[in-house]
LONUKE-639107 format. One record per atom (N, C-alpha, C): residue in three letters; atom name; chain; x, y negated, z negated; residue number from 1. Coordinates in steps of 0.001 Angstrom, whole numbers, plus 524288, in hexadecimal, padded with zeros to 5 digits. Example, Ala and Ser with C-alpha at 12.3 -4.5 7.8 and 13.67 -1.06 7.14 Angstrom:
+-------+------+-------+-------+-------+-------+------+
| fitor | zase | nuvex |    xx |    yy |    zz | tigu |
+-------+------+-------+-------+-------+-------+------+
|   ALA |    N |     A | 83386 | 8163A | 7E188 |    1 |
|   ALA |   CA |     A | 8300C | 81194 | 7E188 |    1 |
|   ALA |    C |     A | 83390 | 80CE4 | 7E188 |    1 |
|   SER |    N |     A | 83232 | 808CA | 7E458 |    2 |
|   SER |   CA |     A | 83566 | 80424 | 7E41C |    2 |
|   SER |    C |     A | 83264 | 7FFE2 | 7E142 |    2 |
+-------+------+-------+-------+-------+-------+------+
***
This chain:
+-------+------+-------+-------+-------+-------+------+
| fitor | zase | nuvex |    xx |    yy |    zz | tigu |
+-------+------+-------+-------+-------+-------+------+
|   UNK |    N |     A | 1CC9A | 0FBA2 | 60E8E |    1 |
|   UNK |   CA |     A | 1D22F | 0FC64 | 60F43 |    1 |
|   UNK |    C |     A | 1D484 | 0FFFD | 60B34 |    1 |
|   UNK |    N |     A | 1D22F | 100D3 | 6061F |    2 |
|   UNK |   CA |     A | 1D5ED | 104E0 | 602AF |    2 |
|   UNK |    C |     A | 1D451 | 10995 | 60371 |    2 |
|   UNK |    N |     A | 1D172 | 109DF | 60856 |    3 |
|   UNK |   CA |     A | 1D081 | 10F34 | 60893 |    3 |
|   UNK |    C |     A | 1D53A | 1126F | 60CC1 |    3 |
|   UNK |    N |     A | 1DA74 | 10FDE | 60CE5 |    4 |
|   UNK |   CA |     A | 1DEC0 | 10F12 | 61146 |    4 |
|   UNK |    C |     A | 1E2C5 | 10FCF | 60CA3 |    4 |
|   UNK |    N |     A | 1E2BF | 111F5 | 60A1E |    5 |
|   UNK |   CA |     A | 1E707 | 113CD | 60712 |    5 |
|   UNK |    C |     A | 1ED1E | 115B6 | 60895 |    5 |
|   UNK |    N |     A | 1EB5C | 11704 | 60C29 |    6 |
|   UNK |   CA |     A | 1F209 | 11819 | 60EE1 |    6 |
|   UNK |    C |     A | 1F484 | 114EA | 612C5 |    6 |
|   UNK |    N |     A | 1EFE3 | 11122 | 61272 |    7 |
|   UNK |   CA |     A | 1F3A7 | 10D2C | 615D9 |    7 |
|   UNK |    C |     A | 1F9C2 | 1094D | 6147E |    7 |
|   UNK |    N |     A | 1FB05 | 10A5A | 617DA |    8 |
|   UNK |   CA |     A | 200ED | 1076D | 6161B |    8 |
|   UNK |    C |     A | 2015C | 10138 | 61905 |    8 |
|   UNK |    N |     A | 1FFA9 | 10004 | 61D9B |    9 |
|   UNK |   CA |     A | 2007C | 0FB08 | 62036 |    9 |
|   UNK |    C |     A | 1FBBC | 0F950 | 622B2 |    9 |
|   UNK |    N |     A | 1F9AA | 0F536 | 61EE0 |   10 |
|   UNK |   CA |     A | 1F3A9 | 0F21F | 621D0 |   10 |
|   UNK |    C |     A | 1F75A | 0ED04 | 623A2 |   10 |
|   UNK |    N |     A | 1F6CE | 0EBA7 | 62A35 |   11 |
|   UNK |   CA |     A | 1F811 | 0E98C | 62D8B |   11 |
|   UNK |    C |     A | 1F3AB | 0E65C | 631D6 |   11 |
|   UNK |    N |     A | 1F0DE | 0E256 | 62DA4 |   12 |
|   UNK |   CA |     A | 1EE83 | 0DEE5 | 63078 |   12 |
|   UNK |    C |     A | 1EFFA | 0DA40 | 63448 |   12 |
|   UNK |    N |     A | 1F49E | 0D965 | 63463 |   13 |
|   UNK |   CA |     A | 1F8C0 | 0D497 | 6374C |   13 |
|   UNK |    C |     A | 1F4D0 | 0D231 | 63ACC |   13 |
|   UNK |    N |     A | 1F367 | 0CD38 | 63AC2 |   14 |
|   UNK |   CA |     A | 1F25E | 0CA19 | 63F25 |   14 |
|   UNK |    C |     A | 1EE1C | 0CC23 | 640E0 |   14 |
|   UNK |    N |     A | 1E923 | 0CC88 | 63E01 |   15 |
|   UNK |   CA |     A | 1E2C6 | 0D090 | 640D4 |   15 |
|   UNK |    C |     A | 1DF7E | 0CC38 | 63D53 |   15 |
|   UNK |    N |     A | 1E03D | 0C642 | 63DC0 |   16 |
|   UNK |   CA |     A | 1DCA2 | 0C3A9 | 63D89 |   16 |
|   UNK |    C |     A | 1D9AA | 0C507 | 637A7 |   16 |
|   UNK |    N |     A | 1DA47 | 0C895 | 634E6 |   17 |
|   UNK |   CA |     A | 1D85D | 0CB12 | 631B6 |   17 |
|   UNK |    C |     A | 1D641 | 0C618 | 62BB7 |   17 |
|   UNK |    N |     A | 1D085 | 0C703 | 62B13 |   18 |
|   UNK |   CA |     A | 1CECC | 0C24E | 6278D |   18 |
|   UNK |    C |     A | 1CE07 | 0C45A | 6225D |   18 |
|   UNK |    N |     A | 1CA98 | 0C1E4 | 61EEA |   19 |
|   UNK |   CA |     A | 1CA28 | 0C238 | 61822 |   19 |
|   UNK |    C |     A | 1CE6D | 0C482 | 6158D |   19 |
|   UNK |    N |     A | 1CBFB | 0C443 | 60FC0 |   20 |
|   UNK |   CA |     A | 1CEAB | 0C572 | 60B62 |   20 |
|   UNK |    C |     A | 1CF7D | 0CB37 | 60E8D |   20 |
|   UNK |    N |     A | 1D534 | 0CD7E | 60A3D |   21 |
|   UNK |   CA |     A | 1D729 | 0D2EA | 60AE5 |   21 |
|   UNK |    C |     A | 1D34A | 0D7C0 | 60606 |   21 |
|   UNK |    N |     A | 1D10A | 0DBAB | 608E9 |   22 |
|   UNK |   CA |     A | 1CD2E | 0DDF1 | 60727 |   22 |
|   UNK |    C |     A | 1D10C | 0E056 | 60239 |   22 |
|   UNK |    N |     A | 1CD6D | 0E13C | 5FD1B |   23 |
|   UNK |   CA |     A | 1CED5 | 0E368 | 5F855 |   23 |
|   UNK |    C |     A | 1D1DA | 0E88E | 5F954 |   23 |
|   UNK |    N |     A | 1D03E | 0EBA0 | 5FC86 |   24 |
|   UNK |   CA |     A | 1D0D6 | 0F09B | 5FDD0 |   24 |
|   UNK |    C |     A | 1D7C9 | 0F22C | 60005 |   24 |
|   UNK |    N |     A | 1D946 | 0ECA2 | 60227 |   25 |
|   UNK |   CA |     A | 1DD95 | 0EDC8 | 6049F |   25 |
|   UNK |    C |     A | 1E1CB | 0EE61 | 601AF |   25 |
|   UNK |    N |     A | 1E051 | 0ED81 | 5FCAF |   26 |
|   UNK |   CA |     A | 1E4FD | 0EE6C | 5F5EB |   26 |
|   UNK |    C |     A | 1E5B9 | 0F3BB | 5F3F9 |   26 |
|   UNK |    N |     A | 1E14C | 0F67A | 5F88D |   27 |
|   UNK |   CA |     A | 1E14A | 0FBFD | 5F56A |   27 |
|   UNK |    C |     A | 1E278 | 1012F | 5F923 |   27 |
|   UNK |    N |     A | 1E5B3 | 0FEDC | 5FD85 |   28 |
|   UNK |   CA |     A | 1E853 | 100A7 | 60132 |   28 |
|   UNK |    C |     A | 1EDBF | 10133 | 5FCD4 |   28 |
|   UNK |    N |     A | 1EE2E | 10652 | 5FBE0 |   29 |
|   UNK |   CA |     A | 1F49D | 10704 | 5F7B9 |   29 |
|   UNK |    C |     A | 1F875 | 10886 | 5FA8F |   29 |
|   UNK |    N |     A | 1F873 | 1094B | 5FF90 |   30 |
|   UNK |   CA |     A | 1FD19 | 10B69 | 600A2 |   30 |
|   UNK |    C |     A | 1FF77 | 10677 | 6051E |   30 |
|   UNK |    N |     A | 1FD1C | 10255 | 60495 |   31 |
|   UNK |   CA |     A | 1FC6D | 0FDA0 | 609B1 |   31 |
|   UNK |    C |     A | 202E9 | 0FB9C | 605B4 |   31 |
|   UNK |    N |     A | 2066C | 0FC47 | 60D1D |   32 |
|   UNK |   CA |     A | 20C25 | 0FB01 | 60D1B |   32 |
|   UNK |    C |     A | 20CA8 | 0F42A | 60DDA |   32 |
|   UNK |    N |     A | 20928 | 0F561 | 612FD |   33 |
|   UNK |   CA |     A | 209B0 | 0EFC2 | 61514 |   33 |
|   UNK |    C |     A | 20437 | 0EE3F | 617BD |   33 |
|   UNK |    N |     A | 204C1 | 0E7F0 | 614BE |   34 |
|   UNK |   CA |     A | 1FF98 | 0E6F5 | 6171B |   34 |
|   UNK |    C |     A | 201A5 | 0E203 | 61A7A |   34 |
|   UNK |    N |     A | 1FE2A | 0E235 | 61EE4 |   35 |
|   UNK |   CA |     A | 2019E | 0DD21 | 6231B |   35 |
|   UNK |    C |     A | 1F986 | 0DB46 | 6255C |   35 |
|   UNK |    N |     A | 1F993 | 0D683 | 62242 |   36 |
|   UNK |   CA |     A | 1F57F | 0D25A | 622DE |   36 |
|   UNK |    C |     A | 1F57E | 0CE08 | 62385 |   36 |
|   UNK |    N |     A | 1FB68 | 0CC04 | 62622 |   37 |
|   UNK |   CA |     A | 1FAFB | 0C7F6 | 629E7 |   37 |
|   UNK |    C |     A | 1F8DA | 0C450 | 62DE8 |   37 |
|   UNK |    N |     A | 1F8DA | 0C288 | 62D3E |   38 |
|   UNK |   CA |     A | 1F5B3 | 0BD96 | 631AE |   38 |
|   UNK |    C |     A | 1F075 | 0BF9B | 63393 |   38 |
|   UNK |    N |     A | 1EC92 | 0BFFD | 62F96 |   39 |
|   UNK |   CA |     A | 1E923 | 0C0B2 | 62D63 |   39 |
|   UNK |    C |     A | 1E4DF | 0BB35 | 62CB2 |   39 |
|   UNK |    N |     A | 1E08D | 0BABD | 62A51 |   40 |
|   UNK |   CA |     A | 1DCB0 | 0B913 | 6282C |   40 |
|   UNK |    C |     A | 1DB1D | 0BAEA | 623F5 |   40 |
|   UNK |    N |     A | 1DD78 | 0BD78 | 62044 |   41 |
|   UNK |   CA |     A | 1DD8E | 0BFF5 | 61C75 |   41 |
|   UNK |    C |     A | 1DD66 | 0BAF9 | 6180B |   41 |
|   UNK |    N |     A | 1D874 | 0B8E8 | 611F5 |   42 |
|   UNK |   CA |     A | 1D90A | 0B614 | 60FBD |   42 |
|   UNK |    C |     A | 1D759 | 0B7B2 | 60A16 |   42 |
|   UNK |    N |     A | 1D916 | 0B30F | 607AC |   43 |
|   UNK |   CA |     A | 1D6E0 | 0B3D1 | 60212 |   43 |
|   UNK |    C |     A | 1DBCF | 0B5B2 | 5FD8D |   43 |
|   UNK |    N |     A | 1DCD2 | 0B840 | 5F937 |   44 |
|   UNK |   CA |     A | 1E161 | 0B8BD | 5F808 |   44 |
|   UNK |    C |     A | 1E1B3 | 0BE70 | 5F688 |   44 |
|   UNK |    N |     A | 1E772 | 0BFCB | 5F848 |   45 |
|   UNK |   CA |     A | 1E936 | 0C512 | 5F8C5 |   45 |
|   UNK |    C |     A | 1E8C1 | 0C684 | 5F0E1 |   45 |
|   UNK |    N |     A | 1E554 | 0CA61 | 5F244 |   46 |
|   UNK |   CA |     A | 1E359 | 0CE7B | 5ED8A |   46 |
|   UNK |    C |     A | 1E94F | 0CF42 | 5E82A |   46 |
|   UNK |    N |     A | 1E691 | 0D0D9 | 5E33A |   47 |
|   UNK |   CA |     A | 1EB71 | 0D06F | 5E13E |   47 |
|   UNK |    C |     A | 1EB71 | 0D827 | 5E0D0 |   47 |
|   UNK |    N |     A | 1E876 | 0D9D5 | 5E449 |   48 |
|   UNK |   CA |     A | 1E873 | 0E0C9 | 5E5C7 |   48 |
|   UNK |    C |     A | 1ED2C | 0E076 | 5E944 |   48 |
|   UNK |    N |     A | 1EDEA | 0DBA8 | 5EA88 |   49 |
|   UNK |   CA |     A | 1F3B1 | 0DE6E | 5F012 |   49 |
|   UNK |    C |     A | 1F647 | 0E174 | 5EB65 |   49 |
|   UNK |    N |     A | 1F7AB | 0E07D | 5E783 |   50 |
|   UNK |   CA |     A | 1FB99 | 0E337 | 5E3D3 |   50 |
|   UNK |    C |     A | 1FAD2 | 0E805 | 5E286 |   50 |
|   UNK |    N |     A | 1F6DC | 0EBEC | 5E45F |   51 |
|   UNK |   CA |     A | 1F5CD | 0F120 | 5E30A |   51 |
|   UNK |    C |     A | 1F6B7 | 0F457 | 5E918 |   51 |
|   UNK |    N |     A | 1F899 | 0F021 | 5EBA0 |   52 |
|   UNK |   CA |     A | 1FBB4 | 0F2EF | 5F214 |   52 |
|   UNK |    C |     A | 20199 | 0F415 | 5F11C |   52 |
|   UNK |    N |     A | 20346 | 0F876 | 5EC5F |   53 |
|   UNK |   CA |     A | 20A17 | 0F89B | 5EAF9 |   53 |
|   UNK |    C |     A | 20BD0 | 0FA3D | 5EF3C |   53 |
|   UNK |    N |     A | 20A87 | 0FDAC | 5F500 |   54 |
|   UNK |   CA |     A | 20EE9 | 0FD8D | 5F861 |   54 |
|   UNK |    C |     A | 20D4D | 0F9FE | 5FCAA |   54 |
|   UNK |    N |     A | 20D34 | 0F79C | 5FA17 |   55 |
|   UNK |   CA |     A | 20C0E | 0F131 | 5FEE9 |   55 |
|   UNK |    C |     A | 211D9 | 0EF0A | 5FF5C |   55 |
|   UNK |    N |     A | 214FD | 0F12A | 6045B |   56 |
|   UNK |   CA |     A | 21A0F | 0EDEA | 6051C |   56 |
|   UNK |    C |     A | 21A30 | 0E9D0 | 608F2 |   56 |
|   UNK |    N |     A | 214E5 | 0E75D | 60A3F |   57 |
|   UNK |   CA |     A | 216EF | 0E4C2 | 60EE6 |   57 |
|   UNK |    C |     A | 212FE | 0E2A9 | 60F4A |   57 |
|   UNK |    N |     A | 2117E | 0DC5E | 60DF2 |   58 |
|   UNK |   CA |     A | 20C24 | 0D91B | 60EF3 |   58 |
|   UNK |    C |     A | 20B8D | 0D5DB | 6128E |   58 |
|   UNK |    N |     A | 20A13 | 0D4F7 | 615DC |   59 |
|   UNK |   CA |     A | 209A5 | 0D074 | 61B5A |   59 |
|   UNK |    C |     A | 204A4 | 0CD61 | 618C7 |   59 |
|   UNK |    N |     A | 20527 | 0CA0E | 6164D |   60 |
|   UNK |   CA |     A | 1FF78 | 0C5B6 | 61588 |   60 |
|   UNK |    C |     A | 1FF1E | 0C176 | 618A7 |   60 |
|   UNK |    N |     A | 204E2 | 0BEEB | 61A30 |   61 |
|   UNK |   CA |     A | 2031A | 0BA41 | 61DE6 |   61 |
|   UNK |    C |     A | 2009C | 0BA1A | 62151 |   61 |
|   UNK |    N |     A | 1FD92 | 0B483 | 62270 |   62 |
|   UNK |   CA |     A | 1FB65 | 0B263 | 6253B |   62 |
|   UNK |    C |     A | 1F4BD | 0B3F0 | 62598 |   62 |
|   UNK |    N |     A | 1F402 | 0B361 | 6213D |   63 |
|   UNK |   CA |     A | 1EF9A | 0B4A6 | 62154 |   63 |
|   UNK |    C |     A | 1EC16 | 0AE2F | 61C87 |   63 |
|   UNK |    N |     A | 1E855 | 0B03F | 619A4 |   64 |
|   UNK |   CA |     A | 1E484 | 0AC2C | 6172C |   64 |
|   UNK |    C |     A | 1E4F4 | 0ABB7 | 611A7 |   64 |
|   UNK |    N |     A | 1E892 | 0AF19 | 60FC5 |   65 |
|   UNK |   CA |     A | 1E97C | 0AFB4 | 60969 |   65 |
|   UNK |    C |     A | 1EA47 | 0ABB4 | 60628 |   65 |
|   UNK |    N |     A | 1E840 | 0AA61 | 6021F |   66 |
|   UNK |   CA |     A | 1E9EF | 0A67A | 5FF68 |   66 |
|   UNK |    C |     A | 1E9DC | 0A868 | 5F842 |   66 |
|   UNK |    N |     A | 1EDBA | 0A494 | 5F6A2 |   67 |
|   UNK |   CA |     A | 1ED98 | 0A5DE | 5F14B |   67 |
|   UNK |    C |     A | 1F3F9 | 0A780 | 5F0A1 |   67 |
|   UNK |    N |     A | 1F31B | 0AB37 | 5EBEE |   68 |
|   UNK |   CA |     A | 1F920 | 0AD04 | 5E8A9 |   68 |
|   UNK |    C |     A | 1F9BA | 0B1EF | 5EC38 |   68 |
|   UNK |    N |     A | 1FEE8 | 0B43D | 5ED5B |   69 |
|   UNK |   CA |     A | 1FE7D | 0B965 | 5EC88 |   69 |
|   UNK |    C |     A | 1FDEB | 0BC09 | 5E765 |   69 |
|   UNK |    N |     A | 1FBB5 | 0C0C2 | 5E805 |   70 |
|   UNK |   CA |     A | 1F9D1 | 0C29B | 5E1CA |   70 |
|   UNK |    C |     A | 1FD62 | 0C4BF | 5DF8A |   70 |
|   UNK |    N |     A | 2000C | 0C3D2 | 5DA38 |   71 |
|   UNK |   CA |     A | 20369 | 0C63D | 5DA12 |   71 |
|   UNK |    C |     A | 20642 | 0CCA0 | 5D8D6 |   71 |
|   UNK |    N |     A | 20089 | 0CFCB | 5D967 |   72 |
|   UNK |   CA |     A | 200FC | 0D47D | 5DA10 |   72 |
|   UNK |    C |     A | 20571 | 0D66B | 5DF81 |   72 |
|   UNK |    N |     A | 2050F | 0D370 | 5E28B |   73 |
|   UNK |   CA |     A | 209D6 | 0D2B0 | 5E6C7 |   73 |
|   UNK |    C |     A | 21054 | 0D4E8 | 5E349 |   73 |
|   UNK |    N |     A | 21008 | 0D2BD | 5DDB5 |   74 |
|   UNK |   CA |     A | 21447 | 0D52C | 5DBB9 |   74 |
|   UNK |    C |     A | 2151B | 0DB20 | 5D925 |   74 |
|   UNK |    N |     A | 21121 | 0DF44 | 5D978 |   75 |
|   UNK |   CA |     A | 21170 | 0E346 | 5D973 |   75 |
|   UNK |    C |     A | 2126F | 0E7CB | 5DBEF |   75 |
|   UNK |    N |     A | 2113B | 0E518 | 5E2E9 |   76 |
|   UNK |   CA |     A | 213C1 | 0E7BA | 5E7AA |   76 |
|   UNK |    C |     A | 219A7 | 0E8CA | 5E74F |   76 |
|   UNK |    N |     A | 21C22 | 0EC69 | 5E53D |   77 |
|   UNK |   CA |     A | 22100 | 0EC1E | 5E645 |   77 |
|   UNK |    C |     A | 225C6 | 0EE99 | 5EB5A |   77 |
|   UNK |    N |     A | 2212B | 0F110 | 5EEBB |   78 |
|   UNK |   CA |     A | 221CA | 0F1C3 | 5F412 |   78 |
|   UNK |    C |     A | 22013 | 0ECE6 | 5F6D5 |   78 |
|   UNK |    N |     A | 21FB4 | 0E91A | 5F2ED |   79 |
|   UNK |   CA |     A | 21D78 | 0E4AA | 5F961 |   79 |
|   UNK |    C |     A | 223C9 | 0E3F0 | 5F905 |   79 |
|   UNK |    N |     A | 2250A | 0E33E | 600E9 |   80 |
|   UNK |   CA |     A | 229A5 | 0DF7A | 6006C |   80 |
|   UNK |    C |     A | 229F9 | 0DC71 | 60424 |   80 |
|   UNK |    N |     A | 2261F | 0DB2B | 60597 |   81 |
|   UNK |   CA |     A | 223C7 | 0D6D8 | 60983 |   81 |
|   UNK |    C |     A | 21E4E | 0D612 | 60A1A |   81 |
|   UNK |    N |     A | 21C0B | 0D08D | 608EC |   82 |
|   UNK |   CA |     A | 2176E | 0CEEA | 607E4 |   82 |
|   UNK |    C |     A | 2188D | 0C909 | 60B31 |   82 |
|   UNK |    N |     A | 21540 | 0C736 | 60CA6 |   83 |
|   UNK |   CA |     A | 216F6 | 0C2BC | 60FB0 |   83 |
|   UNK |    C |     A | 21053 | 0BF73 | 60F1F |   83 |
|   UNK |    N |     A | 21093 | 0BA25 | 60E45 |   84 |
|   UNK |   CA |     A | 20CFC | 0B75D | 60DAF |   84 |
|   UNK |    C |     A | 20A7A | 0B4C4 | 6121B |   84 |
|   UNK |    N |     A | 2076B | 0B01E | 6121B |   85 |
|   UNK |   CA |     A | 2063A | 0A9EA | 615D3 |   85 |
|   UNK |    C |     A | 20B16 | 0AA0B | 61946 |   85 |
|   UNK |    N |     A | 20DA5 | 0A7B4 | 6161E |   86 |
|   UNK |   CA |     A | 21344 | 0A76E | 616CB |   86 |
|   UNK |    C |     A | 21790 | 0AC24 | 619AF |   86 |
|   UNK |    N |     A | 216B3 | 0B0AB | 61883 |   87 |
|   UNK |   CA |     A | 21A02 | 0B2F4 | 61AB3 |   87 |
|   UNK |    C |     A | 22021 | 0B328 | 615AE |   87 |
|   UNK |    N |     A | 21C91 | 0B17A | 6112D |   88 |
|   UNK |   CA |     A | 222A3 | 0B27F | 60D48 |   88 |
|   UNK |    C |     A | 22473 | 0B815 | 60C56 |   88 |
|   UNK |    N |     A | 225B3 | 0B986 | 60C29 |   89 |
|   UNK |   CA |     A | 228B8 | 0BE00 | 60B86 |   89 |
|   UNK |    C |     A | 22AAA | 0BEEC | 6060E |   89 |
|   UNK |    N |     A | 2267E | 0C1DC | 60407 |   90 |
|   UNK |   CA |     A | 22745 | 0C262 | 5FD2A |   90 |
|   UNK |    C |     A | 22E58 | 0C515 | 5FD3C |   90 |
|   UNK |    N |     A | 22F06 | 0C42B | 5F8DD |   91 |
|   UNK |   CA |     A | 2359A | 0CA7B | 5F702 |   91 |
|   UNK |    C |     A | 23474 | 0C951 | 5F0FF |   91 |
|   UNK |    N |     A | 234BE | 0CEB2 | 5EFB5 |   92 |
|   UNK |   CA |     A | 23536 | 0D1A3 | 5EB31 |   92 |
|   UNK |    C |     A | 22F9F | 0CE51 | 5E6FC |   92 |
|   UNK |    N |     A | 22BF9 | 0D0C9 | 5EB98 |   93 |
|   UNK |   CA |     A | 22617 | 0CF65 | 5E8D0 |   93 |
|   UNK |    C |     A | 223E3 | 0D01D | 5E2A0 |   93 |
|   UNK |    N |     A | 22605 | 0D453 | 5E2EE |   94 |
|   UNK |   CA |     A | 22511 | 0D7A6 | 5DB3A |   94 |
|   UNK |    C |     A | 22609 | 0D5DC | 5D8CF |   94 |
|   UNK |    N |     A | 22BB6 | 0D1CF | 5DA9E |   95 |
|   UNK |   CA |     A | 22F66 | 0CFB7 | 5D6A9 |   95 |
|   UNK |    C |     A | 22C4C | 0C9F2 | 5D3B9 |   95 |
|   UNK |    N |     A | 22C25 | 0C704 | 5DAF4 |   96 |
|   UNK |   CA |     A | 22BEC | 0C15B | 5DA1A |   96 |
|   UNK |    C |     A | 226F6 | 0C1BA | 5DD51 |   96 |
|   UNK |    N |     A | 221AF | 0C17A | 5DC2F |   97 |
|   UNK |   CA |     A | 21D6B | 0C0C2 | 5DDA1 |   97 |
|   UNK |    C |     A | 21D63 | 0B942 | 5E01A |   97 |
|   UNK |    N |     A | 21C5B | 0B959 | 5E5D5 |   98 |
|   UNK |   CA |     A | 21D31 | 0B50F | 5E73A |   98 |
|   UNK |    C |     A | 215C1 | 0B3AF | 5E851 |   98 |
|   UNK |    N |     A | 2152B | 0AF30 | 5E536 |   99 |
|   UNK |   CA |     A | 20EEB | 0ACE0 | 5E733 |   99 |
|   UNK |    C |     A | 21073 | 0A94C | 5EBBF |   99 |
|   UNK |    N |     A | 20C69 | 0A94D | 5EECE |  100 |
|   UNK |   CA |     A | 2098B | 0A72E | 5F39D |  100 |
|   UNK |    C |     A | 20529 | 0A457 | 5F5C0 |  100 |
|   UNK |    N |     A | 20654 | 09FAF | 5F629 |  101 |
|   UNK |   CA |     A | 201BA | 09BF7 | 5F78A |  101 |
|   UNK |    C |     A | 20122 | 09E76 | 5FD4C |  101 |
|   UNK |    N |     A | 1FBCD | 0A1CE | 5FFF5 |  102 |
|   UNK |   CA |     A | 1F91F | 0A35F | 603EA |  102 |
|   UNK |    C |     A | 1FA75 | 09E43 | 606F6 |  102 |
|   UNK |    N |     A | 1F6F7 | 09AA6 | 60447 |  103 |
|   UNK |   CA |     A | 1F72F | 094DE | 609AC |  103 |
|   UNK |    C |     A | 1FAA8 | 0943D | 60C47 |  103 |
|   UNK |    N |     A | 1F9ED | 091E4 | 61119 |  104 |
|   UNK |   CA |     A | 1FFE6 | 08F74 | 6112F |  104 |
|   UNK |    C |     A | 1FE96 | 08B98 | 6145B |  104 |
+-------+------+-------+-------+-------+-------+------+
***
């Protein structure tokens, strides 16, 4: 996947899609929005999400994640929507880094 450098929107939504998220997908730099929803996706989200700076837009729910979010999450300062399990709806992420129990 970092061989996709100009990609701006990886859009897996709802494709059954299984395992951990490959190392490679942190090194996609120009990735706007990533939408990996309702998924099979497990294990815990990398603390590399934080080297994705124009990452404005995260879809993680519903998928197998468990653990903290990492808090490299607070260096995105184009994220302005990230959404969990839950469907919470982070605001002003940089500021107030919100942790997340995956389970639910």
């Amino acid at each position: 996947m970092g061989h996709l450098s100009h990609l701006k929107f990886l859009d897996l939504d709802n494709n059954e899609v299984g395992g951990t998220l490959p190392d490679s997908l942190w090194d996609i730099a120009g990735l706007e929005r990533l939408d990996i929803n309702s998924n099979k996706f497990s294990g815990t989200l990398s603390s590399r999400i934080g080297q994705l700076e124009n990452l404005t837009n995260a879809q993680l729910q519903d998928n197998f994640f468990f653990g903290e979010l990492p808090s490299e999450l607070g260096n995105l300062y184009k994220l302005s929507e990230c959404y969990d399990g839950s469907c919470f709806a982070f605001e002003d992420i940089h500021y107030n880094l919100i942790v997340i129990d995956w389970q639910n």
